[in-house]
C-alpha positions as CSV (number, residue, x, y, z in Angstrom):
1,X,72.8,100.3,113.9
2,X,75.5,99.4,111.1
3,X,74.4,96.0,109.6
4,X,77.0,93.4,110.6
5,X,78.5,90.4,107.8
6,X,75.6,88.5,108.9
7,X,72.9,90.8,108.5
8,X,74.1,92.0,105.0
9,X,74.1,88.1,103.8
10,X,70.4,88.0,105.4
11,X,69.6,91.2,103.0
12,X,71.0,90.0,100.3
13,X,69.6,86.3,100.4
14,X,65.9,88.1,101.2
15,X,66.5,90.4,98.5
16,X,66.2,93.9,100.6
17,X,69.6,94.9,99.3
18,X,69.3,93.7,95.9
19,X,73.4,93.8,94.5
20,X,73.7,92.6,90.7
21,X,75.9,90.8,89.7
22,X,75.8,88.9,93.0
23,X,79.5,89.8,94.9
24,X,81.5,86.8,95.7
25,X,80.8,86.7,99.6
26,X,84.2,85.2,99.9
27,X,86.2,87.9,98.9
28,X,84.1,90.7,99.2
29,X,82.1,90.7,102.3
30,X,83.7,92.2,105.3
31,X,82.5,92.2,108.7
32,X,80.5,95.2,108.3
33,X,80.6,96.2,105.1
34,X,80.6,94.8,101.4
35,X,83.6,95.8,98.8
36,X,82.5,96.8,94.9
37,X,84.2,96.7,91.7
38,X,85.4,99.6,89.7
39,X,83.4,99.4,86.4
40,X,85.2,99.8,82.7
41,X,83.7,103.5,82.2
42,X,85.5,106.9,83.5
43,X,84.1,110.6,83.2
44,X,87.2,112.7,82.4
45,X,87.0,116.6,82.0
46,X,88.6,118.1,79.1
47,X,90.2,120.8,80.9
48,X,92.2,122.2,78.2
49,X,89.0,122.9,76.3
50,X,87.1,125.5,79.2
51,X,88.3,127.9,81.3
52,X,86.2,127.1,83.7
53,X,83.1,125.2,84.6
54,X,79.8,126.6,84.4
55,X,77.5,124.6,86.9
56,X,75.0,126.7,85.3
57,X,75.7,125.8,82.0
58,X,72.7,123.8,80.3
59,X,75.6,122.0,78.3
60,X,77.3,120.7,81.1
61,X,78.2,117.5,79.6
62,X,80.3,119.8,76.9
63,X,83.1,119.4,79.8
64,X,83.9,116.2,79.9
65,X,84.1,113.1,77.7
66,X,83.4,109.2,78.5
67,X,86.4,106.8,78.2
68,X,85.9,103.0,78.0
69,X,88.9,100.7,78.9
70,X,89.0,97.1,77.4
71,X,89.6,94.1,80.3
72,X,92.6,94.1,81.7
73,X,93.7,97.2,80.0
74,X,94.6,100.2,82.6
75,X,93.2,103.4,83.3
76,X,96.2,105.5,84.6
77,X,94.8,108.5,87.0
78,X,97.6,111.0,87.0
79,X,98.6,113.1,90.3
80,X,96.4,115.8,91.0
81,X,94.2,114.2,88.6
82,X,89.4,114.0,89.4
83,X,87.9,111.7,87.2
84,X,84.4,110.5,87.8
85,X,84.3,106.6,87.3
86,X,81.6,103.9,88.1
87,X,81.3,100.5,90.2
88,X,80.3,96.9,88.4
89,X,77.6,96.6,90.4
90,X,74.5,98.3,90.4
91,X,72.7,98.8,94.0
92,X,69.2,98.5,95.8
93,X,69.3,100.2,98.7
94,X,65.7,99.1,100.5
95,X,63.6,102.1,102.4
96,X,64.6,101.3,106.0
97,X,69.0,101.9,105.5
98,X,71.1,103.9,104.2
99,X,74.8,103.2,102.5
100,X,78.0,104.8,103.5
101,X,80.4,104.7,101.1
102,X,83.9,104.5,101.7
103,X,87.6,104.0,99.7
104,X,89.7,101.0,101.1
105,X,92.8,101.2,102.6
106,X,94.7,99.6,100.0
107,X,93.5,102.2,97.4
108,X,94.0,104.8,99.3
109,X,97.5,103.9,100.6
110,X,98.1,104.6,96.6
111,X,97.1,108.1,97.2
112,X,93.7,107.3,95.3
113,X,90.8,109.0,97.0
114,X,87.2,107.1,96.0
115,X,84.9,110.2,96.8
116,X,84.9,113.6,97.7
117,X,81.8,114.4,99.0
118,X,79.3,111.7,97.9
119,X,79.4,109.0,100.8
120,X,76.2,108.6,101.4
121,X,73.6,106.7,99.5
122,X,70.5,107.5,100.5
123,X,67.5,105.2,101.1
124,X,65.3,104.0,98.0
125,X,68.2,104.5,95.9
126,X,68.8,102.1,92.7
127,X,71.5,102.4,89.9
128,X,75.3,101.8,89.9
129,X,77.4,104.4,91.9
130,X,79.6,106.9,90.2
131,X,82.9,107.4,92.1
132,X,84.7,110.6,92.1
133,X,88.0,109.1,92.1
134,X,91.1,111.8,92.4
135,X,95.1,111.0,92.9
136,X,96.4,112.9,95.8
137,X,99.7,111.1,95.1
138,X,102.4,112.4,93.1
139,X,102.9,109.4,90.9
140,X,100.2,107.7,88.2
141,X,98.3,105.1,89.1
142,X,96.6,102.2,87.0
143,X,93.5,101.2,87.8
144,X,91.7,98.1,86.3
145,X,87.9,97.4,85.3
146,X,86.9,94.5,88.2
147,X,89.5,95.6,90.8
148,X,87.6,96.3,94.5
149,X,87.5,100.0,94.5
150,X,85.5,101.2,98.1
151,X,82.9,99.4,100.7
152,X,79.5,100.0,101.9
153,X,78.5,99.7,104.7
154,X,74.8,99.3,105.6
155,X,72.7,101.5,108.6
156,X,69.3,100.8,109.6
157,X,67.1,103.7,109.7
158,X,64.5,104.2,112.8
159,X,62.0,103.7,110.4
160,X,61.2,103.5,107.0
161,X,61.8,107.4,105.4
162,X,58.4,108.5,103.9
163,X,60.0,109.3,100.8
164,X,63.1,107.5,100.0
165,X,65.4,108.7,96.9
166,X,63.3,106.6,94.3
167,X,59.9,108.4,95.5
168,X,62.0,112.1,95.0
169,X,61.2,114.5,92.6
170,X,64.5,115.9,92.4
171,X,65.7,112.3,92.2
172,X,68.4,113.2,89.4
173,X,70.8,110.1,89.7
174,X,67.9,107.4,90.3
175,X,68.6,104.3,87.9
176,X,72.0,105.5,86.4
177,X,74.2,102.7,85.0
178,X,77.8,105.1,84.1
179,X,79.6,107.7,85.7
180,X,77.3,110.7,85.0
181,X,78.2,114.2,84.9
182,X,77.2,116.6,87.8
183,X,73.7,117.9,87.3
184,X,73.6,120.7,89.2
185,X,72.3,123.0,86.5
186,X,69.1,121.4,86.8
187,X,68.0,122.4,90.3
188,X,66.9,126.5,90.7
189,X,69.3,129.0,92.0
């Protein structure tokens, strides 16, 4: 069952989705689903350093660098460009629902693309979202820190999971507050 406008304000004022800073209801809550801003940090990889990338690689970090815009200044995302970026808010997800996350229209009618594979947020998880944000367009696009980026949407589980994402050993993204890089090197091939 996808939690409707009323059930996410019920959450919210009970604290079992805990969203910080508080979203203005007014212009953020939909009927299903509540919009988040795109934060003021962006993961960009230095592609005319590498080759390639090395998931592998215990540097991984090496291939990309963190870029900081000032309010009101732009990022500009250039066609065919992937950037890893983050949302204002960070997230609480409680152990009973899980997020779906999910571009809005108007972004995406810009040729901007707010994830690739990453919708879901699982259960138990806690920490801003990183957005993999790419331009499928074929002109740049400026994007600005505070601007509603994507929606979540809310689903109630059957019950409770046993061991939501903050419980996880392999919990690699629990509590992050920028747009981190993939860690993939740390799980066993």
């Amino acid at each position: 069952m996808v939690l409707s406008d009323r059930d996410i304000k019920k959450y919210l004022e009970e604290g079992k989705i805990v969203i910080t800073p508080l979203p203005d209801l007014a212009s953020q809550l939909g009927s299903c689903s509540i919009d988040l801003r795109l934060g003021n940090i962006f993961r960009v990889f230095d592609h005319s350093k590498f080759a390639f990338i090395d998931p592998l690689n215990k540097n991984i970090s090496d291939f990309t660098r963190e870029i900081k815009i000032e309010n009101k200044e732009p990022f500009i995302i250039q066609p065919g460009d992937f950037v890893l970026a983050t949302t204002i808010e960070y997230i609480k997800v409680p152990d009973n629902l899980t997020g779906r996350l999910e571009g809005r229209s108007s972004i995406g009618r810009l040729g901007i693309v707010i994830h690739s594979t990453a919708a879901n947020i699982e259960c138990g998880y806690r920490g801003h979202i990183t957005l993999e944000l790419a331009n499928m367009g074929k002109m740049p696009v400026a994007l600005y820190q505070g601007m509603r980026i994507c929606s979540v949407s809310f689903e109630e589980l059957s019950s409770p999971a046993d061991v939501p994402y903050y419980k996880k050993k392999s919990a690699k993204y629990l509590e992050q507050k920028g747009p981190g890089e993939s860690k993939l090197n740390e799980e066993s091939v």
